[in-house]
C-alpha positions in Angstrom: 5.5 58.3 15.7 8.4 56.2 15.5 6.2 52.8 16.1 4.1 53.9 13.5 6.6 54.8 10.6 8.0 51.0 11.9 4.8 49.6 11.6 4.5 51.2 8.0 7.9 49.5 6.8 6.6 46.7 7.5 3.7 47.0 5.6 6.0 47.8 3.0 8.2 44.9 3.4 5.4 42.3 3.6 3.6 43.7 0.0 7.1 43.8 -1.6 8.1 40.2 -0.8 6.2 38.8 -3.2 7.3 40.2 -5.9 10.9 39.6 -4.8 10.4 36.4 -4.3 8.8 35.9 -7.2 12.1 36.9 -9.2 14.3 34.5 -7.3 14.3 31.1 -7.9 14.3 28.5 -5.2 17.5 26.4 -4.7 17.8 23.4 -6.5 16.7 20.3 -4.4 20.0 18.1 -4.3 19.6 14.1 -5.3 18.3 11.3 -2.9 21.2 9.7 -2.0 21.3 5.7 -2.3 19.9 3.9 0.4 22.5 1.5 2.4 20.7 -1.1 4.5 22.7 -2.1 7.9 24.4 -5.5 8.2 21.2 -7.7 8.2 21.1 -11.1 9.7 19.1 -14.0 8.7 18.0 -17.7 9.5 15.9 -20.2 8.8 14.6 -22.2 11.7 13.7 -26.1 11.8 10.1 -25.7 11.0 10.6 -23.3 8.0 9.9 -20.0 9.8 12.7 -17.0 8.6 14.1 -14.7 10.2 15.8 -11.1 9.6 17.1 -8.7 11.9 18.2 -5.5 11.1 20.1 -3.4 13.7 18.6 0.6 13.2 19.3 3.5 14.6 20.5 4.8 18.4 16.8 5.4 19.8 15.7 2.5 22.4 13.3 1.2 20.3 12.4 -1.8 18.5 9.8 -3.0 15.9 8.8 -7.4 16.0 7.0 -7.8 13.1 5.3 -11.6 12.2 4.2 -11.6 8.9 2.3 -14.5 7.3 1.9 -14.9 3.4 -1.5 -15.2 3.8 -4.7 -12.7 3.3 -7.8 -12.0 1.2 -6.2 -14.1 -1.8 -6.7 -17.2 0.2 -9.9 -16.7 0.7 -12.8 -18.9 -1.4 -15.6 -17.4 -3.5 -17.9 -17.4 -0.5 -15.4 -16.8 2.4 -14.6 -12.7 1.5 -13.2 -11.0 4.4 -12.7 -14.2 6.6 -9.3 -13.3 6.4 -10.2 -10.0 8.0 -12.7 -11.4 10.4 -9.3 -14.4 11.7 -7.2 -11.4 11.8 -9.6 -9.7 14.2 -10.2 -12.7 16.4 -6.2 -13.2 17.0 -5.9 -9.7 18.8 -9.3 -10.8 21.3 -6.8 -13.7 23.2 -4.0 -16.3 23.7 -2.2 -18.1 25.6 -4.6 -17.9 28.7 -4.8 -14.3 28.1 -7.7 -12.0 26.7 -7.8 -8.3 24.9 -7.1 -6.6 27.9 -4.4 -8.7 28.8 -2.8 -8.7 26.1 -3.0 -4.7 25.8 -1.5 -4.2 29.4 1.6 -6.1 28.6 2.6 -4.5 25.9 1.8 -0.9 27.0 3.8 -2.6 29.9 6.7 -2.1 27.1 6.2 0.7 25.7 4.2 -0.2 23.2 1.3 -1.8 21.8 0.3 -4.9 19.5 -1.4 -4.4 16.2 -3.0 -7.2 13.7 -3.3 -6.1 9.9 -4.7 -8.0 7.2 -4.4 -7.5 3.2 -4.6 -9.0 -0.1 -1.5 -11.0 0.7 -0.4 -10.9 4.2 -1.7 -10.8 7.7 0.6 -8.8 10.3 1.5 -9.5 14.1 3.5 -6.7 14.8 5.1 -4.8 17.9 6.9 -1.8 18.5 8.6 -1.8 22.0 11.3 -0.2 24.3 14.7 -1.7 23.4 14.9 -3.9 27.0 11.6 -5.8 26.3 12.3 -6.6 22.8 12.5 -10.4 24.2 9.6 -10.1 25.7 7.6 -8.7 22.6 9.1 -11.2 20.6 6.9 -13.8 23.0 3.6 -11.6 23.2 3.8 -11.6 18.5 4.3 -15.3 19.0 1.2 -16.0 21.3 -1.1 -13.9 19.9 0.1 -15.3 16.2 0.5 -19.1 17.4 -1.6 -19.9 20.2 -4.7 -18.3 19.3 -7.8 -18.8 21.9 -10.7 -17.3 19.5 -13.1 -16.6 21.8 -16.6 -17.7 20.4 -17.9 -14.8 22.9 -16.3 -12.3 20.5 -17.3 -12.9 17.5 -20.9 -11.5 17.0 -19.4 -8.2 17.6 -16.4 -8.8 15.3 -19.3 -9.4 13.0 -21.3 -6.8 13.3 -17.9 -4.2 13.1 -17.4 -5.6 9.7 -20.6 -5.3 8.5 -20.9 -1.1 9.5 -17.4 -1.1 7.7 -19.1 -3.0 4.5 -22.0 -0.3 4.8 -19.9 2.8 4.9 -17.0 1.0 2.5 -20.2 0.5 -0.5 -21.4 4.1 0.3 -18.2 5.7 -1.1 -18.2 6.0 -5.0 -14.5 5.5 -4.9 -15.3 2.0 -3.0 -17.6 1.2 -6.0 -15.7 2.1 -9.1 -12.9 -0.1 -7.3 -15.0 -3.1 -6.5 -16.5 -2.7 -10.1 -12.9 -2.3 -11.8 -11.8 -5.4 -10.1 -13.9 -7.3 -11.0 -14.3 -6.5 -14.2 -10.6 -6.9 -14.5 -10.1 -10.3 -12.7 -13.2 -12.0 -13.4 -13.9 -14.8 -11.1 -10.2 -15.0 -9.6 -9.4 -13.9 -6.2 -8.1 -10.8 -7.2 -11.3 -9.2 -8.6 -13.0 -9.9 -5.4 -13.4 -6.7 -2.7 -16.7 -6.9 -0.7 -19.0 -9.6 0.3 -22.2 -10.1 0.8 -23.8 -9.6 4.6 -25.1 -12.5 4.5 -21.7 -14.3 4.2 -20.0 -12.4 6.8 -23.2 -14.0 9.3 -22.4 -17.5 7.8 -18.9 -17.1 9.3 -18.8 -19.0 12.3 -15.7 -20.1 15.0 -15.4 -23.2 12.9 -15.0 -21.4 9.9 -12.3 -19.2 11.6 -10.4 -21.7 13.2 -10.7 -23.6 9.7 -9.0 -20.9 7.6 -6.5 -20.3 10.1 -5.6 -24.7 10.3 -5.5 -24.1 6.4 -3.2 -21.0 5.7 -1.1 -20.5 9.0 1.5 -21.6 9.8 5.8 -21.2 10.4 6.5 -22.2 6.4 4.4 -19.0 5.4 6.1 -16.7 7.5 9.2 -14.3 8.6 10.0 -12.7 11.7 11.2 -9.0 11.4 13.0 -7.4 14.2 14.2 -3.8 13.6 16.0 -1.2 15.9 18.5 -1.1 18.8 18.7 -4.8 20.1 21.3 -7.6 21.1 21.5 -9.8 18.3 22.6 -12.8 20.5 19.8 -12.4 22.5 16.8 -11.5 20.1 17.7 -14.9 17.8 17.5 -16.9 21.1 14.0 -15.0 21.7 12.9 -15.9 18.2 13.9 -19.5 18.4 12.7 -20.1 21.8 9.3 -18.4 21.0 8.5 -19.9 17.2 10.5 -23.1 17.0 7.9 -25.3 18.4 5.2 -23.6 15.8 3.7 -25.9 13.1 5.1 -25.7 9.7 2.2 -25.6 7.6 1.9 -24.9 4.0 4.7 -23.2 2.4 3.8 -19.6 0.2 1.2 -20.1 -2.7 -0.5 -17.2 -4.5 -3.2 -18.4 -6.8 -2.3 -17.2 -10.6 -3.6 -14.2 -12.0 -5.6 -13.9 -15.4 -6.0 -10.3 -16.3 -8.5 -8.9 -19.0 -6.3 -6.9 -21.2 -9.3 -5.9 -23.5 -11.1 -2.7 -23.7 -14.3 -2.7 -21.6 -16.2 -0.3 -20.1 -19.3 0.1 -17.0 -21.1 2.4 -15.4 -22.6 2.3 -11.6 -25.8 4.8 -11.6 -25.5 7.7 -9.0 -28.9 10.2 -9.6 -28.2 13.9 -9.1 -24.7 13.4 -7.9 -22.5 16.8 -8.7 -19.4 14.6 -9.1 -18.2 11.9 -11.1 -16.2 9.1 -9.7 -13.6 8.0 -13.0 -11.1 5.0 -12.5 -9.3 4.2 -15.7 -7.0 1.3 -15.6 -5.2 -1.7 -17.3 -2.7 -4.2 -15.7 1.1 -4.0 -16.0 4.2 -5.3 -14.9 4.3 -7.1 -11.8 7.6 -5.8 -9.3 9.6 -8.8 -10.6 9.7 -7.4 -13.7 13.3 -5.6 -14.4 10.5 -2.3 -15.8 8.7 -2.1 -12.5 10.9 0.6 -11.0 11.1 2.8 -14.4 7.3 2.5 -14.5 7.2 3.9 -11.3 9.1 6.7 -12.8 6.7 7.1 -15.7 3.5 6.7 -13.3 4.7 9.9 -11.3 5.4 12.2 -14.3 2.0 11.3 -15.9 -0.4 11.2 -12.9 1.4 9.7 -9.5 2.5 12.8 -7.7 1.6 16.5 -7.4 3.7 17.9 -10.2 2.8 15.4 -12.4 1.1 15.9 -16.5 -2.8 14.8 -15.3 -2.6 16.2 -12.3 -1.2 19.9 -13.4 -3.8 19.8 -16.3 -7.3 18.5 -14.8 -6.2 20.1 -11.4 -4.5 23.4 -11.9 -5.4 24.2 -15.8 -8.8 23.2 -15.8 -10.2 22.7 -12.4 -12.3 19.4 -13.1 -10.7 17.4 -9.6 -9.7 18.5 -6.7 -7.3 15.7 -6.1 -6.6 12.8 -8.9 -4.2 10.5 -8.5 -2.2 7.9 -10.6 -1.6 5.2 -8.8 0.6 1.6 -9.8 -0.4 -1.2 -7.4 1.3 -4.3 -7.2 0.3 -8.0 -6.4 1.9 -11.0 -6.8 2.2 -12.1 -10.6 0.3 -9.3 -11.4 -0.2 -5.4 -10.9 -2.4 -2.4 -12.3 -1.9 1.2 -12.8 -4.6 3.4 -12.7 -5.6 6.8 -13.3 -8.5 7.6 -10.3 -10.5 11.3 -10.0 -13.9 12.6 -8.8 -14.4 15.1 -11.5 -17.6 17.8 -11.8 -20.2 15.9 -13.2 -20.6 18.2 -16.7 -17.0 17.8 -17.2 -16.9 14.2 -17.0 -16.1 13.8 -21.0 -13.4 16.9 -20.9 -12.0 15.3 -17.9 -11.7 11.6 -19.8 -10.4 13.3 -22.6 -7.5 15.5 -21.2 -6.7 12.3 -19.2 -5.7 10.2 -22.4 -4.4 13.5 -24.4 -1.6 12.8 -21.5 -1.1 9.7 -22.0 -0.9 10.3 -25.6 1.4 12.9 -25.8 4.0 10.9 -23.1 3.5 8.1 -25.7 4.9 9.9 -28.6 6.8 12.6 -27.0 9.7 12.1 -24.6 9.6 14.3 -21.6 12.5 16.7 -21.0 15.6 16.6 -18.9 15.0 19.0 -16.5 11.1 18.1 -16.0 12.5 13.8 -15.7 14.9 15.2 -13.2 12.9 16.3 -11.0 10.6 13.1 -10.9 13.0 11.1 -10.4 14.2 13.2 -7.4 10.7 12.6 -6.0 10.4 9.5 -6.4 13.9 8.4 -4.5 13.5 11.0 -1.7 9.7 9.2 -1.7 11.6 6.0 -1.4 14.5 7.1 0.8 11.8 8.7 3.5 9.8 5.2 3.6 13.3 3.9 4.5 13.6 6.8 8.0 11.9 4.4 10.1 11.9 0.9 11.7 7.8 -0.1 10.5 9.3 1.5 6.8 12.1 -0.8 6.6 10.2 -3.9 7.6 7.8 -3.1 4.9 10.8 -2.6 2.4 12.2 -6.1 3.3 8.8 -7.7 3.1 7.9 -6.3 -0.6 11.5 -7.3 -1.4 10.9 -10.9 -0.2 7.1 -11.0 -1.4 7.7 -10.4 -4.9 11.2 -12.5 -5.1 13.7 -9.5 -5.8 17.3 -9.6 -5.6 19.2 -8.1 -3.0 20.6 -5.2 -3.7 16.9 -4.5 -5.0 16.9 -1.4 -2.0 20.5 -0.6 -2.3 20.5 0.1 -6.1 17.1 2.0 -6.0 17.6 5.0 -6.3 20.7 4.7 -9.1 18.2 2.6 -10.9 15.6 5.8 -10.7 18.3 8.0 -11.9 18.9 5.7 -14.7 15.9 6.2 -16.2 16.1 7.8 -19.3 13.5 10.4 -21.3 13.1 8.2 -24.5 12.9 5.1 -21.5 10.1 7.4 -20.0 7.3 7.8 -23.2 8.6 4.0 -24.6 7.7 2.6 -21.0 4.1 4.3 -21.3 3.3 3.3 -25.0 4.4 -0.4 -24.2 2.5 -1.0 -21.2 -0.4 1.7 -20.8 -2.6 1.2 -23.8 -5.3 2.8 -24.5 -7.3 -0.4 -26.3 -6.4 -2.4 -23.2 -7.5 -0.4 -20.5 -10.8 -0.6 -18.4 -13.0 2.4 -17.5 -15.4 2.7 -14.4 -17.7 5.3 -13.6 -19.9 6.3 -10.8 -22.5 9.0 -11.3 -25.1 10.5 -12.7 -25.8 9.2 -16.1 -26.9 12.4 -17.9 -23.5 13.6 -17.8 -21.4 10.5 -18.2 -20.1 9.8 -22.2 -21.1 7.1 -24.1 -18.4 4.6 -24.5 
């Protein structure tokens, strides 16, 4: 009897908490705090090649990271994803050593060796026990400097791309991106995303070790070390490991061109229940003192959870399941975009409620409290990016990429909190235009509005 009346408080308890809850308001979050990067130190070495490291933390752990300024915008009209397909071949051996060779010595460490490729860089990177961080340092170089490219490899390097480029041009979100791009870089580097098969079979060892000769080298890159380390020891490592490297050529980006007119395309998709909408326009690039308050205004309007586009074609009106806003940076140049897979039949409403948003941040300044808790979101995003060793090394290379100053991490987060609600809705009329901005969408025609 007793378990039972037990068993029927809590019952009782468990219906009632709801509606307690629901009359108490959660704590207020409390602000980011600013971000204070450790006593870095840096060198240049003979042949060009920098060099930061950045004492972190008390685990025994380390993070060598190689980074080249070079990636897919180095690439010519007829060589898309070379970049990719190099990037692959360093990981298959050096120095004497093959794959499997390579793997075993660093999960000898601890660790592992990964090779990443973008629009701008391509990675060497390693992420060791403390005591081998020497070591690692020499396993990044070899792999990164004494490349063996193994013509046995690359048919099947080949063919890996080529399932990627199937699956990658099967996705409507991979189409309205290729599409966008191209429509708003025409004929630059930075409006091309996929190639054709038939180029990725043209690509050849000489063609690899050719693009390689051309964009590698000691002038085009920084070596990252991050964690627990001796600093005495790690610069020897460094020197010992890169100094005899080529210089090569020194950082060039090719210029970008934008279209900032008012265009619009459509990529046919019969019968299919949703609608893939990108709507976009370039912007600011991060060198630009606006960058970070645009990143402010991107999250209230359609960057985060919480924010205006997201609340209103999400939660009010259930078009999307998941849009995002998203501000992408490249060098010279970046974009902000507004991306969704709406229900087909709502395709117009969904266009529409997108620029009512925009619209009403243009002429109406948001208010204190709902800026305030943006801007908390954005520097705790920030701050959390900052939590680990890989996180930091990314923050020092967008810093050096894009030329910022340095206190650009230190004063983040003040900068955030110095954005202002008028700031907010001027940002977003001067830079996201309505008769500037391209639109891209991937359905089925019968529902998609005539632009």
């Amino acid at each position: 009897m007793r378990n039972q009346i037990l068993l029927t408080l809590l019952f009782l308890v468990i219906a009632l908490f709801p509606a307690f809850a629901g009359k108490q308001a959660p704590p207020e979050g409390g602000r980011p705090k600013d971000f204070n990067l450790p006593a870095k130190t840096v060198k240049i070495l003979e042949n060009g090649l920098g060099v930061v490291l950045v004492p972190y933390g008390e685990t025994p752990k380390v993070t060598v990271s190689a980074i080249v300024k070079t990636g897919n915008l180095h690439e010519g009209a007829q060589e898309i994803w070379l970049a990719d397909l190099t990037a692959q071949m360093l990981r298959e051996g050096a120095a004497g050593m093959d794959f499997q060779t390579i793997a075993r010595k660093a999960a000898a460490m601890g660790g592992e060796v990964s090779v990443a490729v973008s629009s701008t860089e391509t990675t060497v990177s390693a992420s060791v026990l403390s005591e081998f961080a020497p070591e690692a340092i020499q396993l990044v170089s070899q792999v990164l400097t004494n490349p063996a490219f193994p013509e046995s490899e690359i048919n099947r390097l080949k063919n890996d791309l080529k399932r990627e480029l199937n699956v990658q041009k099967s996705v409507p979100q991979s189409q309205a991106t290729e599409k966008f791009r191209a429509m708003l870089y025409p004929d630059q580097p930075y409006g091309r995303t996929f190639p054709k098969e038939a180029m990725i079979d043209s690509y050849d060892i000489a063609k690899v070790k050719a693009f390689y000769d051309s964009n590698f080298g000691a002038g085009r890159t920084k070596v990252y070390v991050v964690g627990k380390f001796s600093p005495e020891t790690t610069m020897k490592a460094v020197e010992q490991s890169f100094n005899s490297w080529k210089k090569g050529p020194g950082a060039d980006y090719p210029e970008a061109k934008p279209s900032m007119k008012k265009q619009s395309a459509v990529i046919e998709r019969a019968g299919a229940p949703q609608t893939t909408i990108l709507l976009g326009l370039p912007v600011v690039d991060p060198a630009n003192p606006d960058y970070i308050s645009l990143r402010v205004a991107n999250a209230l309007l359609g960057g985060s959870f919480s924010s205006r586009i997201t609340r209103n074609i999400r939660e009010d009106k259930g078009y999307t399941y998941s849009p995002s806003g998203v501000l992408q940076p490249g060098v010279g140049t970046a974009v902000w975009y507004e991306l969704a897979d709406v229900t087909s039949e709502h395709t117009a409403d969904a266009l529409k409620e997108i620029h009512k948003e925009i619209s009403r941040l243009q002429n109406e300044a948001p208010s204190v409290e709902e800026l305030k808790g943006i801007q908390n979101y954005v520097a705790g995003v920030f701050v959390l990016q900052n939590s680990s060793q890989g996180g930091i090394i990314s923050q020092l290379h967008f810093q050096d990429l894009y030329g910022l100053p340095d206190d650009y991490l230190s004063t983040y987060v003040k900068k955030v909190h110095e954005v202002t609600p008028e700031k907010t809705r001027q940002l977003v009329k001067d830079h996201i235009k309505a008769d500037e901005m391209t639109l891209v969408m991937v359905g089925d025609k019968q529902h998609l509005p005539v632009q």
